[in-house]
Backbone as a chain_set.jsonl record, in Angstrom:
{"seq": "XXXXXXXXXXXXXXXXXXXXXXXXXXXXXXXXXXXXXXXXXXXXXXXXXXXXXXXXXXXXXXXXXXXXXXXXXXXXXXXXXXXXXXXXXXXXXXXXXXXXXXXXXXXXXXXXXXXXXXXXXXXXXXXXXXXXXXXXXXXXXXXXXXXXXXXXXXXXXXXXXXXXXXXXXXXXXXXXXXXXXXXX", "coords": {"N": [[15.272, 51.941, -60.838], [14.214, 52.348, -63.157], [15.944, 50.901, -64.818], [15.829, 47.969, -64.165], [13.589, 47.614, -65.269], [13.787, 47.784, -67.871], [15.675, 45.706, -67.774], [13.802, 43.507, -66.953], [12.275, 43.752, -69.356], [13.926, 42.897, -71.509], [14.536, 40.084, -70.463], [11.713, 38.864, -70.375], [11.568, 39.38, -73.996], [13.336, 37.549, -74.925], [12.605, 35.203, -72.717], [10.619, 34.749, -74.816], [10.739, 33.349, -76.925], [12.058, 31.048, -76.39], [11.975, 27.453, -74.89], [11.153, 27.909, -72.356], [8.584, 29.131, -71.741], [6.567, 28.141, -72.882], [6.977, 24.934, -71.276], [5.935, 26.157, -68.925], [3.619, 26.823, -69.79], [2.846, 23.707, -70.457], [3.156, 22.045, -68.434], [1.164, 22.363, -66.448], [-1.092, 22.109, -67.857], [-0.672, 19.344, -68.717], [-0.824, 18.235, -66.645], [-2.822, 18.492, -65.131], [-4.838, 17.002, -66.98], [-4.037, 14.931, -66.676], [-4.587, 14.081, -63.698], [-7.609, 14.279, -64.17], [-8.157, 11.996, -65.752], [-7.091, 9.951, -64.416], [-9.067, 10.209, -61.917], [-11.102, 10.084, -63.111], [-11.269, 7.072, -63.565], [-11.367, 6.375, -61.041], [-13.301, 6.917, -59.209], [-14.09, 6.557, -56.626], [-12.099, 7.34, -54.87], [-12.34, 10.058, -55.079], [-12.177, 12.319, -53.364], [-9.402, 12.696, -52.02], [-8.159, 13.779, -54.272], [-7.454, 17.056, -54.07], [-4.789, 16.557, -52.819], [-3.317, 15.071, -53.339], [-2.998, 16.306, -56.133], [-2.123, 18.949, -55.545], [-0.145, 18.12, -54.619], [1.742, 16.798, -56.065], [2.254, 18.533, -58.085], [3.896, 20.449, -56.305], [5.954, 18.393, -56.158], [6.823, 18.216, -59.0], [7.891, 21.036, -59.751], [10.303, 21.136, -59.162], [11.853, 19.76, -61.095], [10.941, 20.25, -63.449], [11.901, 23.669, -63.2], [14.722, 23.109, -62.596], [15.09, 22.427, -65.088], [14.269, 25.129, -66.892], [15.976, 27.155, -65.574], [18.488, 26.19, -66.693], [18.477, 26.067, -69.357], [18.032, 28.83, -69.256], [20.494, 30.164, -68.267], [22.07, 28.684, -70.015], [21.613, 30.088, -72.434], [22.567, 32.603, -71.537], [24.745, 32.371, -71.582], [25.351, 31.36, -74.093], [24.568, 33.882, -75.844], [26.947, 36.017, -76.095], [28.37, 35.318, -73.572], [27.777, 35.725, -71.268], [28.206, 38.339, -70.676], [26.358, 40.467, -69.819], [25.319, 39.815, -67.732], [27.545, 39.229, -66.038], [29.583, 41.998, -66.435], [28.437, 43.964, -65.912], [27.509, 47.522, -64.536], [25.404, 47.159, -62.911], [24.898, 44.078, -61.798], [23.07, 42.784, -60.105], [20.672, 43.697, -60.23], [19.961, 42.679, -62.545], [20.189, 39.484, -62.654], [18.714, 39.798, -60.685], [16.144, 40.167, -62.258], [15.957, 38.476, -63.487], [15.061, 36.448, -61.876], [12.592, 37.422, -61.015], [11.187, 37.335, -63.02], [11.396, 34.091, -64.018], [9.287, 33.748, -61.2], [7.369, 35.254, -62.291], [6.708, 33.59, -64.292], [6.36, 31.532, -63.163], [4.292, 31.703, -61.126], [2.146, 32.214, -62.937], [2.007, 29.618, -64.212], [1.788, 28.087, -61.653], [-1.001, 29.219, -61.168], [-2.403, 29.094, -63.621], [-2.59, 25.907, -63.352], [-4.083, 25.682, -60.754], [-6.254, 26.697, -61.562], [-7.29, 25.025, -63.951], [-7.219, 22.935, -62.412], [-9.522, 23.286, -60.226], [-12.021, 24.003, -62.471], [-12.123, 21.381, -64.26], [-12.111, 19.775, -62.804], [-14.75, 20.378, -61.246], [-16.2, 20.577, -63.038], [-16.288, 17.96, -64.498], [-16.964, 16.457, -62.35], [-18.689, 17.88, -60.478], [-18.412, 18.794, -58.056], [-17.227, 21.38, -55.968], [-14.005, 21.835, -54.435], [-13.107, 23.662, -53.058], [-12.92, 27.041, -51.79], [-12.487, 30.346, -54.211], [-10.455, 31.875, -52.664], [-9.097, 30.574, -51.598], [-8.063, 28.843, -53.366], [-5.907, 31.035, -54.641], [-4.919, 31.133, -52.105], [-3.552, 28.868, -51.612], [-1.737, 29.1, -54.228], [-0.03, 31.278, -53.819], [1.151, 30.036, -51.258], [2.505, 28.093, -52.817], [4.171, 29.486, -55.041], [5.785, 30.842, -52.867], [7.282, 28.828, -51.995], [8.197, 27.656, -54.182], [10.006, 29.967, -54.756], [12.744, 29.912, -53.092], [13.644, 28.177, -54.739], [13.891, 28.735, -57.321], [15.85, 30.532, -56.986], [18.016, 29.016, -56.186], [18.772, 27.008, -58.222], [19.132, 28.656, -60.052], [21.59, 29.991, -59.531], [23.105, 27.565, -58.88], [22.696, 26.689, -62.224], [24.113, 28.951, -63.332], [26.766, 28.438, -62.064], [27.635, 26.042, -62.169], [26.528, 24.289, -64.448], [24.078, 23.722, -66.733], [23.632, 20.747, -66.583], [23.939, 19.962, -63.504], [22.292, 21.61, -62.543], [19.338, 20.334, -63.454], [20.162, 18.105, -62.582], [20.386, 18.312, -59.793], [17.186, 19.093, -59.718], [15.743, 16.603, -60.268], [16.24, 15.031, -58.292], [15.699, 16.387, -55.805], [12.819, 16.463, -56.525], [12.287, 13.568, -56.458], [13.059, 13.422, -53.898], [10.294, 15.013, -52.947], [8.506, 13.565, -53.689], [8.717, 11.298, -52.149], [7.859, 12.757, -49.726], [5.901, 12.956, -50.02], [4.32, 10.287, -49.405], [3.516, 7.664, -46.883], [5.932, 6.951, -45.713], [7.498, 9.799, -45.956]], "CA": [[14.051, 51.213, -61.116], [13.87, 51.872, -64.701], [16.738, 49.964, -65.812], [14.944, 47.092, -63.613], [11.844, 47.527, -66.016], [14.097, 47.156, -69.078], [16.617, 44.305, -67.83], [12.682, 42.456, -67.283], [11.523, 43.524, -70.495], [14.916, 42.423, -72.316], [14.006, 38.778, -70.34], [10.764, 38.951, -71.232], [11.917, 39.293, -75.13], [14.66, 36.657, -74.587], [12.129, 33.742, -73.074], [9.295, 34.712, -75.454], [11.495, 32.892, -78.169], [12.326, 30.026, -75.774], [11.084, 26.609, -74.503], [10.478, 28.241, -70.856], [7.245, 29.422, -71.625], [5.762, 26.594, -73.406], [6.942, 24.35, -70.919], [5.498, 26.461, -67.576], [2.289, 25.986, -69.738], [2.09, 22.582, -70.62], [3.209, 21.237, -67.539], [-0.164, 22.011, -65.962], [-2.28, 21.712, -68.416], [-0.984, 17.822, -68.728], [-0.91, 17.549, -65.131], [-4.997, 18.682, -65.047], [-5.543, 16.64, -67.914], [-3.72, 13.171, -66.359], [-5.137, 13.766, -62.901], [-8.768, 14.208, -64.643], [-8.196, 11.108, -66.556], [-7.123, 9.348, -63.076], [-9.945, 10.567, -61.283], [-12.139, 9.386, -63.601], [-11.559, 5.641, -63.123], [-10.893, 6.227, -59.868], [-14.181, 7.98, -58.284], [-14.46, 6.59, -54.827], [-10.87, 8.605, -53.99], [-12.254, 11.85, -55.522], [-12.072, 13.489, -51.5], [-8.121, 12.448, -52.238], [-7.567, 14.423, -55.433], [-6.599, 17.836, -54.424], [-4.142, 16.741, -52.142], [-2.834, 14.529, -54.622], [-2.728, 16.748, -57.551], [-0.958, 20.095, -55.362], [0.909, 17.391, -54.218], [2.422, 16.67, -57.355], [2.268, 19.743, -58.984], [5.004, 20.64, -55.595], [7.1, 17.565, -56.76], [7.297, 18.437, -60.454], [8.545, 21.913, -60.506], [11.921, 21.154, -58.905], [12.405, 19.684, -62.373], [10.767, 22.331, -64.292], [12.727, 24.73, -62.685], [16.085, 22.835, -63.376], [15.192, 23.15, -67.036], [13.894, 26.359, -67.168], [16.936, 27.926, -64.796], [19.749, 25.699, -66.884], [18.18, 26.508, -70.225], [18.108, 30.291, -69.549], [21.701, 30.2, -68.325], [23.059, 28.358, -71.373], [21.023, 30.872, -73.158], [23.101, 33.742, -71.691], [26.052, 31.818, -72.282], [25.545, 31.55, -75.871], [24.619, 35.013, -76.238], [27.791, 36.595, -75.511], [29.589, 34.461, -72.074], [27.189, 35.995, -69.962], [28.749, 39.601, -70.012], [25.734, 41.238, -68.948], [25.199, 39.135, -66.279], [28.787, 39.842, -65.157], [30.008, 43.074, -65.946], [27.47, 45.036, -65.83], [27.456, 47.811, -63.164], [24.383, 46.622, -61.697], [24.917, 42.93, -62.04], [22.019, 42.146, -58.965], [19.639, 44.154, -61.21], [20.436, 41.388, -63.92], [19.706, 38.873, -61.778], [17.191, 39.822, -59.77], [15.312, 40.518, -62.939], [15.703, 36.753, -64.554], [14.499, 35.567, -60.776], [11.331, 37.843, -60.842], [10.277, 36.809, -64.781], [11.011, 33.319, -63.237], [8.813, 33.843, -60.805], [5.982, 35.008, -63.101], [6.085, 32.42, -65.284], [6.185, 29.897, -62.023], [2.971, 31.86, -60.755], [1.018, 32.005, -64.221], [1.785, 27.732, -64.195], [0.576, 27.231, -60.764], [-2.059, 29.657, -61.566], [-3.077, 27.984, -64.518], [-3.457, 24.134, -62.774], [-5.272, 25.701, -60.074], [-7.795, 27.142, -62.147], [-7.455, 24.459, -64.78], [-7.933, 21.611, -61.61], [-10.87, 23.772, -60.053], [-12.848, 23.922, -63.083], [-12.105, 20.783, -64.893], [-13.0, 18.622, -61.698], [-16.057, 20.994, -60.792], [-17.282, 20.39, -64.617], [-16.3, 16.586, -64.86], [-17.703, 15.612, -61.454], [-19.957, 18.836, -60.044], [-17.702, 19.437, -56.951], [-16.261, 22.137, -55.745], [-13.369, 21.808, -53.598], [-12.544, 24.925, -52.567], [-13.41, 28.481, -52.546], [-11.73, 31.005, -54.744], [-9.731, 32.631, -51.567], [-8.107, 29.331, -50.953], [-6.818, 28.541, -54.661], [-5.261, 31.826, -54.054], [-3.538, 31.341, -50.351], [-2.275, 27.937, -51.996], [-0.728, 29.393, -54.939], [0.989, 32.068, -53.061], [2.619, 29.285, -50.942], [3.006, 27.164, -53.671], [5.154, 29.866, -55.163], [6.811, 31.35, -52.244], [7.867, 27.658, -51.32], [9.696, 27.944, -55.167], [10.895, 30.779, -54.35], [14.245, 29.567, -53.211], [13.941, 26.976, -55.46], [14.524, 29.147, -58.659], [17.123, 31.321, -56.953], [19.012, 28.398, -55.905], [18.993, 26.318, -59.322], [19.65, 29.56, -60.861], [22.552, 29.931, -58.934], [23.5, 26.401, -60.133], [22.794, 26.505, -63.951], [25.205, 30.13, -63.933], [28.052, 28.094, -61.713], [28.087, 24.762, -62.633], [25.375, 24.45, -65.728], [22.732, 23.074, -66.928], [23.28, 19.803, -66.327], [23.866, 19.605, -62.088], [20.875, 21.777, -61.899], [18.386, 19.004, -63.772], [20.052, 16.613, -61.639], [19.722, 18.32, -58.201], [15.857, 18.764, -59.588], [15.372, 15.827, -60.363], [16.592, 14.622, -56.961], [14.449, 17.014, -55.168], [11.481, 15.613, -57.196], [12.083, 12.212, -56.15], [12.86, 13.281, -52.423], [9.508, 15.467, -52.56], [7.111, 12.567, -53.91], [8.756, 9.975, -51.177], [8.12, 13.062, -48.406], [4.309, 12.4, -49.718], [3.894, 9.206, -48.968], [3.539, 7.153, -45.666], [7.448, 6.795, -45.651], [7.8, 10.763, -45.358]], "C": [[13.813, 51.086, -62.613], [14.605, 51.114, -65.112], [16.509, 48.596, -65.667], [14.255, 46.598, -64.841], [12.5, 46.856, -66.859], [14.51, 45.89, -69.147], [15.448, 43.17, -67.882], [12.246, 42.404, -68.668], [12.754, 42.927, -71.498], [14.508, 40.677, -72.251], [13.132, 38.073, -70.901], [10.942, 38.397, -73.042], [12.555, 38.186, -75.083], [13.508, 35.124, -74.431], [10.777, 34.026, -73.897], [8.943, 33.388, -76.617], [11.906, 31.139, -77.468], [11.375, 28.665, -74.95], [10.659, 26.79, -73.407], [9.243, 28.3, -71.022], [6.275, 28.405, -71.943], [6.121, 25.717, -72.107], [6.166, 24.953, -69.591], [4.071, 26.786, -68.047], [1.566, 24.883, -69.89], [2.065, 21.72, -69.571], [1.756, 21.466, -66.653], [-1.193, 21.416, -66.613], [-2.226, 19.782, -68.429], [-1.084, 17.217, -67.368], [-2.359, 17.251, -64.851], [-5.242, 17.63, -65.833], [-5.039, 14.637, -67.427], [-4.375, 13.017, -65.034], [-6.482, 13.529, -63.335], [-9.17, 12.709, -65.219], [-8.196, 9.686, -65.025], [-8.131, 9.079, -62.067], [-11.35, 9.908, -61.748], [-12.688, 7.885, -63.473], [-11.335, 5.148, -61.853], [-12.232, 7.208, -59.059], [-14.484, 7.523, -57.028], [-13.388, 7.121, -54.723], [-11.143, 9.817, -54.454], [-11.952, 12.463, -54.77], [-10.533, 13.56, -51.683], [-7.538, 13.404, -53.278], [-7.024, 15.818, -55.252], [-5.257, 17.954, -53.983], [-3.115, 16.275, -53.075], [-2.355, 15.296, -55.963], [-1.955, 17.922, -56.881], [0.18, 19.504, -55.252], [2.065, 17.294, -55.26], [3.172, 17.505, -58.155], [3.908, 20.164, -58.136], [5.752, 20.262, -56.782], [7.352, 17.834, -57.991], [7.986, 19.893, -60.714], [9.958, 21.73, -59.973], [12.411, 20.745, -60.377], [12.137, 20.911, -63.366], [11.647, 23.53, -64.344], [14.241, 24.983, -62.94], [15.809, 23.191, -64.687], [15.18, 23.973, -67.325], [15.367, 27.358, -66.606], [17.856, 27.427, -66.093], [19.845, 26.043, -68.417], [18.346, 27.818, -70.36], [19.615, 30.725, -69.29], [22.637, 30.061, -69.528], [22.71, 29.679, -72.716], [21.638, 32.401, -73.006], [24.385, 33.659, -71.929], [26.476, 31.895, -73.542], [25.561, 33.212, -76.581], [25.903, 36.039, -75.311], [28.77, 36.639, -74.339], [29.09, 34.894, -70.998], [27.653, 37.479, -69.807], [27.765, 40.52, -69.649], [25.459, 41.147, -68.147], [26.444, 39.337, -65.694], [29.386, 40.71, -65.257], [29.086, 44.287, -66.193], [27.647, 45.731, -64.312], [26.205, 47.428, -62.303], [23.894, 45.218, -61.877], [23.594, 42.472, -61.147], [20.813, 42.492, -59.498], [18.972, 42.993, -62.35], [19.449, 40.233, -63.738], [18.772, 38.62, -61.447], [16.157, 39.716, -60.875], [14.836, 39.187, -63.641], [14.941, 35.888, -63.106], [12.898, 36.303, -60.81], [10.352, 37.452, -62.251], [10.263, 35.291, -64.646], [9.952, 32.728, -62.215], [7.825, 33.981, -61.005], [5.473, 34.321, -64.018], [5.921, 30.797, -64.226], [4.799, 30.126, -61.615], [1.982, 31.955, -61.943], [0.92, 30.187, -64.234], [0.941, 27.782, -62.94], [-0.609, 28.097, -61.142], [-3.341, 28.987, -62.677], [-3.762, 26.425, -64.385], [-4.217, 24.79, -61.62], [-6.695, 26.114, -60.314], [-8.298, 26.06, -62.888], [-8.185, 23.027, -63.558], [-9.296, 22.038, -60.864], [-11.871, 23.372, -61.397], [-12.776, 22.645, -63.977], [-12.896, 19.615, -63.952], [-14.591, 19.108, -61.43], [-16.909, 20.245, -62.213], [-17.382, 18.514, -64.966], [-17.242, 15.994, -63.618], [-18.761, 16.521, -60.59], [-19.463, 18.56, -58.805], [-17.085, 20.22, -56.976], [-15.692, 22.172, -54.451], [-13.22, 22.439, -52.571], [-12.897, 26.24, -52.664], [-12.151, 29.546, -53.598], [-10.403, 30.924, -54.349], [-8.389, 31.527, -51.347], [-7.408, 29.129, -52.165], [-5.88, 29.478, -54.674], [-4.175, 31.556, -53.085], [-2.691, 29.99, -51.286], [-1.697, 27.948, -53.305], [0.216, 30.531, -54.748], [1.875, 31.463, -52.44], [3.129, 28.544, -51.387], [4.358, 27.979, -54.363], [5.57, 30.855, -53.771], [7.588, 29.881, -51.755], [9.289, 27.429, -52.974], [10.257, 28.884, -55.277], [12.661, 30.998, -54.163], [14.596, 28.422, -54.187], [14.766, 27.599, -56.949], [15.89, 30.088, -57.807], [18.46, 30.026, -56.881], [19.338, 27.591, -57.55], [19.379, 27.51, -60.025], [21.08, 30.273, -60.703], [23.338, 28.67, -59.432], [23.715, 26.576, -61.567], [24.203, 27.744, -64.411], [26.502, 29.051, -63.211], [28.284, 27.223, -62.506], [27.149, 23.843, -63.841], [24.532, 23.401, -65.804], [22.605, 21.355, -66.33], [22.939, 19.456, -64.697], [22.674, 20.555, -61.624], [19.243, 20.679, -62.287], [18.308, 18.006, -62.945], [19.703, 16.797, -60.053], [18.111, 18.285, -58.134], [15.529, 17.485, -59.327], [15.373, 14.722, -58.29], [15.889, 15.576, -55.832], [12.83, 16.623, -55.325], [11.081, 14.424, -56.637], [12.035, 12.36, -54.436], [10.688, 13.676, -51.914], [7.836, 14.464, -52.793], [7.62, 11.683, -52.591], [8.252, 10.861, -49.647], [6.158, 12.458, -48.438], [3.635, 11.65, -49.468], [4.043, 8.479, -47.42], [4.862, 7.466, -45.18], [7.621, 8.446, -45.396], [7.037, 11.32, -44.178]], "O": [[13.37, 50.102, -63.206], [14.108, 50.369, -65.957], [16.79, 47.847, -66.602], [14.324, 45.466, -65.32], [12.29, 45.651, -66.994], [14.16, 45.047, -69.973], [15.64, 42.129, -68.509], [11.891, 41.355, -69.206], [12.25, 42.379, -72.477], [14.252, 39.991, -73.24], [13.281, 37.089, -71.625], [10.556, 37.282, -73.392], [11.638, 37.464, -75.477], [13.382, 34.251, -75.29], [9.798, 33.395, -73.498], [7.939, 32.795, -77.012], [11.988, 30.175, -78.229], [10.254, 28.878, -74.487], [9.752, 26.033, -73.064], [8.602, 27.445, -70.411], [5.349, 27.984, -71.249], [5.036, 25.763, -71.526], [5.622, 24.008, -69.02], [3.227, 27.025, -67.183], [0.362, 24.72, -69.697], [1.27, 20.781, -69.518], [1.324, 20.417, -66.174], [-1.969, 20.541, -66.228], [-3.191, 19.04, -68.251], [-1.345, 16.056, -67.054], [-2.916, 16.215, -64.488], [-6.177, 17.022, -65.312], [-5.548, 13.567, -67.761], [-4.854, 11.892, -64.888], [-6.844, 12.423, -62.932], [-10.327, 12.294, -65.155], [-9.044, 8.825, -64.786], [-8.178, 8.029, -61.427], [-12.288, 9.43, -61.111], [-13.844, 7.483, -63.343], [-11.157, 3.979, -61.511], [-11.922, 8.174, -58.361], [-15.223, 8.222, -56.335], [-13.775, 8.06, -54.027], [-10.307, 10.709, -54.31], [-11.313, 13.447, -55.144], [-10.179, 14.719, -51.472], [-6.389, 13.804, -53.089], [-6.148, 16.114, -56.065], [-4.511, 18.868, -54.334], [-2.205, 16.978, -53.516], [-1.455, 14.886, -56.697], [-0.933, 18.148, -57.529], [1.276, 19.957, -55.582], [3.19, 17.764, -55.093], [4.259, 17.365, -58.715], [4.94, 20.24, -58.804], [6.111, 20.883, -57.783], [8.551, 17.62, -58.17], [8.611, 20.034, -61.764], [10.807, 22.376, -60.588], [13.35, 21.386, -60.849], [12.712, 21.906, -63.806], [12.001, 24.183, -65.326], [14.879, 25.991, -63.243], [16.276, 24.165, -65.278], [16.017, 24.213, -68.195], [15.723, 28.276, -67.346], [18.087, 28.423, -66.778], [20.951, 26.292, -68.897], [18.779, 28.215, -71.443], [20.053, 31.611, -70.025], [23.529, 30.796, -69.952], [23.449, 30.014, -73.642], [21.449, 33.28, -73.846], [25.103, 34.556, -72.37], [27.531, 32.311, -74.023], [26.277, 33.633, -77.489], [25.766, 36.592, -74.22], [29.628, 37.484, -74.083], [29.584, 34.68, -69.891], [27.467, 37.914, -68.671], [28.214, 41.525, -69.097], [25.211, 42.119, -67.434], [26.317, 39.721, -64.531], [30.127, 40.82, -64.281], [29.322, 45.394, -66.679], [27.834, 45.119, -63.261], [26.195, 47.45, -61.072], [22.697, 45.017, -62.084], [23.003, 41.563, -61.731], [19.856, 41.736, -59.328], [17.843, 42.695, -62.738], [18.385, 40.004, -64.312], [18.022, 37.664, -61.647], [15.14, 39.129, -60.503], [13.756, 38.911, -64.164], [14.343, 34.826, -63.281], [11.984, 35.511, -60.583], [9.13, 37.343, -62.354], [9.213, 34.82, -65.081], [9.675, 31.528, -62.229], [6.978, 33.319, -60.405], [4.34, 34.291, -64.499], [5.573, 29.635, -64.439], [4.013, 29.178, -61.628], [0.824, 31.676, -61.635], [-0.162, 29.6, -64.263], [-0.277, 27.6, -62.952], [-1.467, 27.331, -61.581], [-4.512, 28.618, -62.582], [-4.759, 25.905, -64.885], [-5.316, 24.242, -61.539], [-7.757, 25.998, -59.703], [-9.503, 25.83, -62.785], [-9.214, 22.375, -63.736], [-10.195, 21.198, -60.86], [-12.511, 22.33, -61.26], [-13.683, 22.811, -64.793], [-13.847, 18.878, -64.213], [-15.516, 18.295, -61.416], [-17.944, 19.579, -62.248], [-18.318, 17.949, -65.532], [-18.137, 15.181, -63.848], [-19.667, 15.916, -60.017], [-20.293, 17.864, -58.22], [-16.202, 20.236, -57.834], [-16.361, 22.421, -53.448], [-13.186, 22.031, -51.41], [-13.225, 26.609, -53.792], [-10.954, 29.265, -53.531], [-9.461, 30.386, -54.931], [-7.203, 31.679, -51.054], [-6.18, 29.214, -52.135], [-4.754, 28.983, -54.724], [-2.956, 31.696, -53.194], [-1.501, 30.06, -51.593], [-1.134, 26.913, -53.662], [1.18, 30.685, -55.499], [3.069, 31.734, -52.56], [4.131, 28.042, -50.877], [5.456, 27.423, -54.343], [5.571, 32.014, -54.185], [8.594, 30.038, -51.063], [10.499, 27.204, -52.974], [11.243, 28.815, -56.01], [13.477, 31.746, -54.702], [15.702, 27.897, -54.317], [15.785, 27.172, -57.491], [16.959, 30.111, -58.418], [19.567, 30.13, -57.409], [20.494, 27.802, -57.915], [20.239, 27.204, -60.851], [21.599, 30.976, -61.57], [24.159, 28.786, -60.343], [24.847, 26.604, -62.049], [24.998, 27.621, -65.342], [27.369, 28.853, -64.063], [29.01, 27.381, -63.487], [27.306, 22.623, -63.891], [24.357, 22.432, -65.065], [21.616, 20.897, -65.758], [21.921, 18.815, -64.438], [22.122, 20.382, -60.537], [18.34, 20.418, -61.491], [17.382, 17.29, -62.562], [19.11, 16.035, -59.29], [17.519, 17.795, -57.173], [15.048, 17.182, -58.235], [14.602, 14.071, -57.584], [15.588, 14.938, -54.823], [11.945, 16.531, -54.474], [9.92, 14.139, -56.343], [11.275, 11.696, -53.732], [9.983, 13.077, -51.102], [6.695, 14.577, -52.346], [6.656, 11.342, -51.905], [8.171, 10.231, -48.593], [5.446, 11.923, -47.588], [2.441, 11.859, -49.255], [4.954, 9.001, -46.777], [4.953, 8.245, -44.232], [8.023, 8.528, -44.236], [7.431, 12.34, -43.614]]}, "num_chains": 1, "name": "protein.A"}
């Protein structure tokens, strides 16, 4: 367990320095800040907007995720060919540890647009959607639904790199906006 702690806190150190973090906060904040803008000239569909905006939020991290996975790969690439990621005796440790700091920077983003779309809509238009409890349950299945998403692109970016994981996002992205519409 301790060497766990460290291999996170090494990660940790590693994307502090990197565009992961910045990007798993701006992608909400511009998401809140374009649906808000949407919403605005658009107020007879307000009843439409949260479905619309989780909706989205889904469809966009398959890309996110490519970047963030294909970026941190090349990133262990450069530093040294990856040998701690492969000969290390507890290579799954390694691993596991870049999927769980993954993971908290996927749940601080959705965290962030669900607080940021709660209170920005409540304050722009004096509704509230939802109770607490519920922004909650749907950012738990928001990230357990990326869940396999970062293991699998992260699985990608180490085999076959950065680039065929962007592109399977991206292609997940596009499947997951067409599942939202009539057509899915």
């Amino acid at each position: 367990m301790r060497s766990f702690v460290c291999y996170l806190s090494a990660d940790g150190i590693k994307t502090k320095r990197s565009p992961a973090l910045w990007m798993h906060f701006l992608v909400p904040v511009v998401g809140v800040f374009l649906f808000l803008i949407i919403f605005l000239f658009q107020q007879n569909k307000i009843g439409q907007a949260p479905t619309a905006f989780f909706g989205c939020m889904l469809a966009a991290f398959p890309v996110l995720i490519g970047i963030v996975t294909g970026l941190s790969a090349e990133q262990e690439a450069e530093a040294g060919h990856s040998q701690e990621l492969l000969f290390h005796p507890s290579r799954l440790q390694a691993l596991f540890s870049k999927v769980v700091l993954f993971l908290l920077l996927g749940s601080m983003a959705l965290f962030l647009a669900a607080f940021g779309f709660s209170v920005s809509f409540s304050a722009a238009f004096h509704i509230t959607f939802f109770a607490v409890s519920t922004y909650l349950s749907l950012i738990l299945v928001m990230l357990l639904c990326n869940l396999f998403t970062y293991i699998f692109h992260w699985f990608l970016s180490l085999r076959f790199g950065k680039n065929v994981s962007i592109g399977v996002g991206i292609v997940e992205s596009i499947l997951g906006m067409l599942l939202l519409t009539v057509l899915g």
